[in-house]
C-alpha positions in Angstrom: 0.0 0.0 0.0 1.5 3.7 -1.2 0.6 6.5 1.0 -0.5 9.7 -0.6 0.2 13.1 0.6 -2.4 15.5 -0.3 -1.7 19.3 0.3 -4.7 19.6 2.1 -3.0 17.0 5.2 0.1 19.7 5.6 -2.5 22.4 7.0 -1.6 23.4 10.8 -5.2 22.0 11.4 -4.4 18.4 10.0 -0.6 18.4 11.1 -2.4 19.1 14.9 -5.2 16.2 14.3 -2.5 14.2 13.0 -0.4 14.4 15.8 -3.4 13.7 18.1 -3.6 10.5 16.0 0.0 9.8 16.5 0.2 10.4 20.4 -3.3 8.1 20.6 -1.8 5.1 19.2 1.8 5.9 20.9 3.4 6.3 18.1 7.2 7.6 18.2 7.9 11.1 16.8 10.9 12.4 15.8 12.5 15.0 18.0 15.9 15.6 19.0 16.3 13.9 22.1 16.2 10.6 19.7 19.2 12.2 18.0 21.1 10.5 21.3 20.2 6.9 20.7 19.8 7.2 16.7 23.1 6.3 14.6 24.3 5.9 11.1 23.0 2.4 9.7 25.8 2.2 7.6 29.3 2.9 10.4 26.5 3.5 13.5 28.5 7.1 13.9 26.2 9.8 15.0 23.8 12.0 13.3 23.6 15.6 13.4 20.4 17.4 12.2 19.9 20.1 9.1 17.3 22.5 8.6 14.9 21.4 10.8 11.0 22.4 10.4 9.4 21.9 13.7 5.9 21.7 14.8 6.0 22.4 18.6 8.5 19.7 19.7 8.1 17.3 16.6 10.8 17.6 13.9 8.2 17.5 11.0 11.5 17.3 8.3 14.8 18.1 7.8 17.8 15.8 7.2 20.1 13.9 9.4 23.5 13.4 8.1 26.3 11.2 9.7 29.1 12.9 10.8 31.6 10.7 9.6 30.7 9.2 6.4 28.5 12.5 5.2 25.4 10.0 4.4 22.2 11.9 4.7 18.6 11.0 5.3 15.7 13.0 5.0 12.6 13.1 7.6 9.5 13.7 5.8 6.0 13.9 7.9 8.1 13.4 11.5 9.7 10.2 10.2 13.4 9.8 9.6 14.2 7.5 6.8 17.4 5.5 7.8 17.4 3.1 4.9 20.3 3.1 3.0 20.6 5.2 0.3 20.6 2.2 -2.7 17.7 1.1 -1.0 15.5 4.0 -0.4 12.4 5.0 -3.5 13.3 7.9 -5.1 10.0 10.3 -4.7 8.1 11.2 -8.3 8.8 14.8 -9.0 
């Protein structure tokens, strides 16, 4: 199943609904304090955030790139995508 973005879900009223939905089910989102247990899945060096866009304490996106090996990964919608790069889907333009 492919999940669809529509402009309408980046709206401060859906992003707040959203997160609602996402702290009812427990679900995990990203902020820095998991920059302390999160690590490069490649040489598990650390990660150090770029351009952050936050929405109160969530990290909505930005990119995490590994201090030794330069690597980055993007968070989109609060979640970081630590895949490895030849692994990752490259997003339609």
């Amino acid at each position: 199943m492919v999940a669809v973005r529509s402009k309408a879900s980046t709206t401060p009223t859906a992003m707040r609904s959203r997160n609602l939905l996402l702290y009812a089910i427990r679900v995990p989102i990203m902020n820095e304090s998991l920059l302390d247990i999160l690590c490069c899945p490649l040489d598990k060096h650390d990660l150090e955030l770029e351009d952050p866009e936050y929405d109160d304490d969530e990290i909505v996106s930005g990119t995490l790139v590994c201090s030794e090996c330069g690597e980055r990964y993007p968070i989109e919608d609060g979640i970081p995508n630590l895949l490895p790069p030849d692994m990752r889907e490259e997003s339609a333009a």
